[in-house]
C-alpha positions as CSV (number, residue, x, y, z in Angstrom):
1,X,-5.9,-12.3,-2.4
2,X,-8.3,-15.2,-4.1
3,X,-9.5,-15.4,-7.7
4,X,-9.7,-17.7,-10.1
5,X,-5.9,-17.7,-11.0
6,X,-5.3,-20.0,-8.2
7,X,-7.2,-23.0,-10.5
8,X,-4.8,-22.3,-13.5
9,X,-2.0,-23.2,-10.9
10,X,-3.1,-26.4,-9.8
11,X,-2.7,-27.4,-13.5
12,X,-0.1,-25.5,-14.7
13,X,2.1,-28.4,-14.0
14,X,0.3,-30.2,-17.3
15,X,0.6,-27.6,-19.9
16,X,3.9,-27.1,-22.2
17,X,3.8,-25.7,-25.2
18,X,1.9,-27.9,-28.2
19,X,-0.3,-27.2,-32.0
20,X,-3.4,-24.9,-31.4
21,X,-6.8,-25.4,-32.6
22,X,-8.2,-23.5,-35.9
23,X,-8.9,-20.3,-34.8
24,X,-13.0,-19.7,-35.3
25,X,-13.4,-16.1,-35.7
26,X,-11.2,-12.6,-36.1
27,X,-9.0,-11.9,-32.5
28,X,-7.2,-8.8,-32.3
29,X,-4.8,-8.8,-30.3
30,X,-3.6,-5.6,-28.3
31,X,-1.3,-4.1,-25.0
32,X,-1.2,-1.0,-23.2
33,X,1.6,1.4,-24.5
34,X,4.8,1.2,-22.5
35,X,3.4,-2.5,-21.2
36,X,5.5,-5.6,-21.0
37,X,2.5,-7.8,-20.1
38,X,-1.5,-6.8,-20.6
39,X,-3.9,-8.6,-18.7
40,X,-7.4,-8.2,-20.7
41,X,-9.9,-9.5,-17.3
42,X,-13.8,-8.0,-18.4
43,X,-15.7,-7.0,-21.6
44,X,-19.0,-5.8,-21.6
45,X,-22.1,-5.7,-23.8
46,X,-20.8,-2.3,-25.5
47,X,-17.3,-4.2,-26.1
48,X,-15.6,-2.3,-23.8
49,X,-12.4,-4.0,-22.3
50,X,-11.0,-3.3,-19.0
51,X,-7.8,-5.2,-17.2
52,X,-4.4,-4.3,-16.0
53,X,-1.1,-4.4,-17.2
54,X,2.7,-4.4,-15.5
55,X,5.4,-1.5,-16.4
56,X,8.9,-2.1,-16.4
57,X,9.8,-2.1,-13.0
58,X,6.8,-4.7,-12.2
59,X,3.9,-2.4,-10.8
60,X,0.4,-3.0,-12.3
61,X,-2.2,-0.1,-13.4
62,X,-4.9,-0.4,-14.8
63,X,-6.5,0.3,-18.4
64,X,-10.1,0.3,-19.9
65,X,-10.0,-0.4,-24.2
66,X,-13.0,1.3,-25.7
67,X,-15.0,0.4,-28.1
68,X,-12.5,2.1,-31.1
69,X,-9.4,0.6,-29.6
70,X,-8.4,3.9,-28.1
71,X,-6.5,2.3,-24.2
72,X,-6.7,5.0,-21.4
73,X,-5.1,3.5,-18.3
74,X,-5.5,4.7,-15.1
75,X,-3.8,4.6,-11.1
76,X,-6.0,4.5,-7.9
77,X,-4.2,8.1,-6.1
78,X,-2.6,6.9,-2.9
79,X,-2.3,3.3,-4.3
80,X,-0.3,1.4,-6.0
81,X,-0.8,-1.9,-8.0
82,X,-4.0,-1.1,-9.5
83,X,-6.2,-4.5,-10.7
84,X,-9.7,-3.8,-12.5
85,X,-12.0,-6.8,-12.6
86,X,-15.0,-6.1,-13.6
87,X,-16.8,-3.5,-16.1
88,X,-20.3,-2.9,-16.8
89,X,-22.3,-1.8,-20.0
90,X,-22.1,1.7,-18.9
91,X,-18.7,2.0,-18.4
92,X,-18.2,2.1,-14.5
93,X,-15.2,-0.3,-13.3
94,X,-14.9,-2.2,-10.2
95,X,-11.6,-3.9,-8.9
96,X,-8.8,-3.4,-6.4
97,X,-5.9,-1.6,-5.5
98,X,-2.6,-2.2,-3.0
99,X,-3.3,0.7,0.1
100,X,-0.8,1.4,2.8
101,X,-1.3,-1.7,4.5
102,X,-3.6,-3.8,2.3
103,X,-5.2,-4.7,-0.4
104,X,-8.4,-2.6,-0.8
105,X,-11.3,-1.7,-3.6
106,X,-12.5,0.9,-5.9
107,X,-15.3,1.6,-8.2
108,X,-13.9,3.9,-11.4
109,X,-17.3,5.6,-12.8
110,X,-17.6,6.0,-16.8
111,X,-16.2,9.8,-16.3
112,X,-12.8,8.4,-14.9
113,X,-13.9,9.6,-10.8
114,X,-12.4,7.0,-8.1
115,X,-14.0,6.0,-5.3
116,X,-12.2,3.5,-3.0
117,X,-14.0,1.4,0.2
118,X,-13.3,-1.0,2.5
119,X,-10.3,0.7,4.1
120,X,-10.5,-1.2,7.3
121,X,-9.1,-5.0,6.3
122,X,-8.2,-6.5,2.9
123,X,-10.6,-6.6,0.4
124,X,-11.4,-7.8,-3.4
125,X,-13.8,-6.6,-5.3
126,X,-15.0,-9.2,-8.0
127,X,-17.9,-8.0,-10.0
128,X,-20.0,-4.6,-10.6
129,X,-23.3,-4.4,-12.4
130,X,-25.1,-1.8,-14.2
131,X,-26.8,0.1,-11.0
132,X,-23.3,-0.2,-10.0
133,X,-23.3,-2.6,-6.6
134,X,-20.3,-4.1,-6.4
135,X,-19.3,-7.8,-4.8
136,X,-16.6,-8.7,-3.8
137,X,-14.3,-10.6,-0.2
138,X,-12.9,-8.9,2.4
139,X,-11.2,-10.1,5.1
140,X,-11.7,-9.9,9.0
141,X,-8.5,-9.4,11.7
142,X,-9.0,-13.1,11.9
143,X,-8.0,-13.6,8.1
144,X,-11.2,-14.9,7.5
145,X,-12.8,-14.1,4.0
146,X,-16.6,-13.2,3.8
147,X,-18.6,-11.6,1.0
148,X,-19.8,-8.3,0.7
149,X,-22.1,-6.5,-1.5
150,X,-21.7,-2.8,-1.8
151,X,-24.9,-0.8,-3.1
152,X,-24.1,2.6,-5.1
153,X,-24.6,4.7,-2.4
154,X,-22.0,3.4,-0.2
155,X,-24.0,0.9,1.7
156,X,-22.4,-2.6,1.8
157,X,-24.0,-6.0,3.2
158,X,-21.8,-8.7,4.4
159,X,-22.6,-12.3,4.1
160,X,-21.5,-15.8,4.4
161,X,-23.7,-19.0,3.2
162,X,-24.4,-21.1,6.6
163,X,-21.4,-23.1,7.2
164,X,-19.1,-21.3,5.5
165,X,-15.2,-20.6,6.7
166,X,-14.5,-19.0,3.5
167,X,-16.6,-16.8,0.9
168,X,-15.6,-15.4,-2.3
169,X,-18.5,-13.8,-4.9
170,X,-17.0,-13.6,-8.9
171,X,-20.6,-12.7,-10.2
172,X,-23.1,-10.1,-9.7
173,X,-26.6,-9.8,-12.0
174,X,-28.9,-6.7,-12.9
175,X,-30.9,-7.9,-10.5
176,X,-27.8,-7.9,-7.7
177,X,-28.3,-11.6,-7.4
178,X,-24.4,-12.8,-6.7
179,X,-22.9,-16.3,-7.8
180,X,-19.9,-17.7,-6.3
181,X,-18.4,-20.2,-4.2
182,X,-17.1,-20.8,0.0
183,X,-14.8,-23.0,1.6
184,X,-16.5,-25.6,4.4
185,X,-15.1,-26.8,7.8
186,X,-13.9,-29.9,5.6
187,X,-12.1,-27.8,3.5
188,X,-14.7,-28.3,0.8
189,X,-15.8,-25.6,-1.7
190,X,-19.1,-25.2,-2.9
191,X,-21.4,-23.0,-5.1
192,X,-23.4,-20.8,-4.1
193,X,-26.2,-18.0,-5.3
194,X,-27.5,-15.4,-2.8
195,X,-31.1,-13.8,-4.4
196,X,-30.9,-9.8,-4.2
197,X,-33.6,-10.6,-0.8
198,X,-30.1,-12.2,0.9
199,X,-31.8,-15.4,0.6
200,X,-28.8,-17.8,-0.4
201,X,-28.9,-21.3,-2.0
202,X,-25.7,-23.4,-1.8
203,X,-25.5,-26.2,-4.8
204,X,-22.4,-28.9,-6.1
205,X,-23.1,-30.5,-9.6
206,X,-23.5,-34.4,-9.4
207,X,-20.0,-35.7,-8.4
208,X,-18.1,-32.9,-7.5
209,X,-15.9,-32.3,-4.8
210,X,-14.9,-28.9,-6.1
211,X,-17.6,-26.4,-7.1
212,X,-16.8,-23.3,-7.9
213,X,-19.3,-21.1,-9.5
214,X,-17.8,-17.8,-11.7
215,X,-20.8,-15.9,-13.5
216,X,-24.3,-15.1,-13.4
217,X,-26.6,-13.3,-15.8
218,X,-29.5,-11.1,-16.0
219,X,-31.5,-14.7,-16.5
220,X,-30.0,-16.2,-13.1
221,X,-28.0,-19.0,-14.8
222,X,-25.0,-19.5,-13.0
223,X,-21.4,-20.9,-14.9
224,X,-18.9,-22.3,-13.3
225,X,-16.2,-25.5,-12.7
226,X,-15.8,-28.7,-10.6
227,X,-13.9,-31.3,-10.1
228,X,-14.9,-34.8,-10.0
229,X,-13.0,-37.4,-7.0
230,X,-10.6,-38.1,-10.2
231,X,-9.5,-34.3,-9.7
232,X,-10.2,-33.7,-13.5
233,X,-12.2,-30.5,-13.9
234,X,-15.1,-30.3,-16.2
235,X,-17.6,-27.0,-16.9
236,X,-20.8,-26.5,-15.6
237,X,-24.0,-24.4,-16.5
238,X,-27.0,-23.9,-13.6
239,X,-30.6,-23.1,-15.0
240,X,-32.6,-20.7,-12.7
241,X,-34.2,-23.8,-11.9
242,X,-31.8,-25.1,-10.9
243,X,-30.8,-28.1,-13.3
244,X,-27.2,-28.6,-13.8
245,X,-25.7,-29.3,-17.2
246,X,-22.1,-30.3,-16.6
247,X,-20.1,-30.2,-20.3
248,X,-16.3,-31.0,-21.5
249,X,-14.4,-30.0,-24.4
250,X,-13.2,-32.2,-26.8
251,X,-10.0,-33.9,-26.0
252,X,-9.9,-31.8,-22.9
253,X,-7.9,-34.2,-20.9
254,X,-6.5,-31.6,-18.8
255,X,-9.9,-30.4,-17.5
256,X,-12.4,-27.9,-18.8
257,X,-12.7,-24.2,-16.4
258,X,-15.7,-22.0,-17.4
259,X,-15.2,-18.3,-16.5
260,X,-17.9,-16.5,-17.8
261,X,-21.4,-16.2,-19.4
262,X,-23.2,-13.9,-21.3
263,X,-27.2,-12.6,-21.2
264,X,-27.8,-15.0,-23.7
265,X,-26.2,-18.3,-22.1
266,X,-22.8,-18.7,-23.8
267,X,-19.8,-18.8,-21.9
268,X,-16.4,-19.0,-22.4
269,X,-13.2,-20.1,-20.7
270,X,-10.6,-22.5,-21.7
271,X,-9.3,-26.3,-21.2
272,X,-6.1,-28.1,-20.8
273,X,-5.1,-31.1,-22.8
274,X,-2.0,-33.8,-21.0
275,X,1.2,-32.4,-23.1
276,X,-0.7,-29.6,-24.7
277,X,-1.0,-26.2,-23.7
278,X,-4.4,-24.3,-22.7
279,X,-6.6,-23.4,-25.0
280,X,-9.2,-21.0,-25.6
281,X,-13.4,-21.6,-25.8
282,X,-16.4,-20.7,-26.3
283,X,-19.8,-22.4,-26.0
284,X,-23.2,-21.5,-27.2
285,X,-26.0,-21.6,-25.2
286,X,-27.2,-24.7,-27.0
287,X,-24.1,-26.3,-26.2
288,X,-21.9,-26.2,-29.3
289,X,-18.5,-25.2,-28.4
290,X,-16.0,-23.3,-30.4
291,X,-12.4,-23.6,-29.4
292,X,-9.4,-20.9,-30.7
293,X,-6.1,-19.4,-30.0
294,X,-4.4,-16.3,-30.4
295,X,-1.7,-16.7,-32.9
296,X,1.6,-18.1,-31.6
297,X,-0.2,-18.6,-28.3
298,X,1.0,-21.1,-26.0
299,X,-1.4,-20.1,-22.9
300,X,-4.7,-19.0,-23.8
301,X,-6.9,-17.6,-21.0
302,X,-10.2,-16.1,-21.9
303,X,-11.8,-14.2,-18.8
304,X,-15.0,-13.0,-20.1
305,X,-17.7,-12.9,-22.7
306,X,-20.4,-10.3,-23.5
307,X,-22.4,-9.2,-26.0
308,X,-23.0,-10.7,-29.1
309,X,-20.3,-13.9,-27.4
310,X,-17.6,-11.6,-27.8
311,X,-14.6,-12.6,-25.3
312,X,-11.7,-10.9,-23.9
313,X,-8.6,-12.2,-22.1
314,X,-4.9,-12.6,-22.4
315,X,-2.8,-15.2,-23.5
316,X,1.2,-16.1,-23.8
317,X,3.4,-15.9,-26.8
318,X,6.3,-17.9,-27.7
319,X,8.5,-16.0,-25.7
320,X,6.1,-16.0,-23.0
321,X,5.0,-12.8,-22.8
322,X,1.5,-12.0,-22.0
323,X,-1.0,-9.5,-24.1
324,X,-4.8,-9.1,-24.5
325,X,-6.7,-10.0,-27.0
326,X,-10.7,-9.4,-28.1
327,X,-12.0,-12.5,-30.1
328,X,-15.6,-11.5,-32.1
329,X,-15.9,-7.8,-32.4
């Protein structure tokens, strides 16, 4: 398995616990019944939240918040470890599950009916959209990961940008254009859009030697992180043009990782400060940025943002346990 957690490990070694920024607008904060962590992951335009959360003896399942609060949570049958990733404004949930002998996907439609896919290697899906095609990695008997994009009938398309040893998609438009990023024979990883024709454009902002892109909307702007040859991360935003607008956070010293971005341009994700903790943001498509916590949070890590910029992730308390929360709505 690949996803973006991997980048909060390669700085996790700079965050203890420190004072919080002013929280900007109303959180609510909120776990599954019978959890002992919640993992909030994707929010759509609606402000429905869907994620996973682990039980007592360790095992994750996942859950979809409606728009009232009300948590269902849900099991693939004939899995176990159940990880929702993605949700889209009608309600259908992509995300993946542990099989017999690995890791493989499902799509959950509004009406609660599970459909897994992929049963023949490992595979990840990332991202789902409203005419429910779903993207996602899956892995060959080689271990190699490539992308794939699975249509609503049950078609899927693999794909790799040219050069590629790796691929892993995290974004997928209405228009099934897909965002993400792939490893290179120098062990380099790069951005990358493929158009809904197939046609796919790789791109690093100015000065990076890490790219990895995370979202995509309706518009074809593309959000994502880098890393400069000084190893600090900083957050990025790619016009359909393709002009790059690289941004920080204040007193990020840490690095800044975007996650997500809405239909309107804002995107949210969070930042690390040297003997702070991680912290939560949000910036505007004109560029202001917002930054927030949940209360008594000493790991804030927002995953998405939809609607009117309302975001959903999860974050640590003080006794470093883990919850969702929904900042906006």
């Amino acid at each position: 398995m690949f996803d973006m957690r991997v980048l909060a490990a390669w700085t996790a070694a700079l965050a203890i616990s420190g004072a919080a920024p002013a929280i900007a607008a109303k959180i609510t904060v909120f776990d599954v019944s019978g959890a002992t962590e919640t993992y909030a992951d994707a929010i759509n335009d609606p402000g429905a939240i869907t994620g996973w959360y682990l039980d007592s003896k360790s095992n994750a399942h996942g859950f979809v918040r409606a728009t009232d609060g009300t948590i269902t949570s849900f099991d693939v049958s004939g899995g176990t470890q159940t990880q929702p990733d993605s949700i889209n404004d009608k309600g259908a949930i992509a995300g993946y599950f542990q099989g017999p002998s690995f890791y493989q996907s499902f799509v959950r439609a509004a009406d609660g009916t599970i459909t897994t896919f992929y049963d023949t290697g490992a595979t990840t899906a990332a991202a789902i959209n409203d005419k429910e095609a779903v993207a996602g990695s899956w892995q060959d008997k080689s271990q190699v990961w490539h992308g794939f994009v699975r249509a609503k009938n049950g078609t899927i398309a693999s794909f790799d940008p040219t050069g590629a040893t790796a691929t892993y998609p995290f974004g997928i438009n209405g228009k099934s254009a897909i965002a993400g990023y792939y490893l290179d024979s120098k062990n380099i990883y790069h951005g990358f859009l493929r158009a809904a024709d197939g046609t796919i454009t790789s791109f690093d902002p100015e000065g990076s030697v890490y790219t990895a892109a995370t979202g995509i909307n309706d518009q074809g702007v593309v959000a994502g992180c880098y890393a400069d040859s000084s190893d600090k991360f900083h957050g990025f935003v790619r016009a359909a043009d393709g002009t790059v607008t690289s941004f920080d956070v204040s007193g990020a010293t840490g690095g800044t990782f975007a996650n997500s971005i809405d239909a309107k341009g804002a995107v949210a994700g969070y930042y690390v400060i040297f003997g702070g903790a991680y912290h939560g943001f949000a910036r505007a498509a004109d560029g202001t940025i917002k930054t927030f916590d949940p209360p008594n949070s000493t790991y804030t890590r927002p995953e998405s943002i939809a609607g009117h910029s309302a975001v959903s992730g999860y974050f640590s308390d003080t006794s470093g346990v883990y919850h969702g929360f929904l900042r906006g709505k």
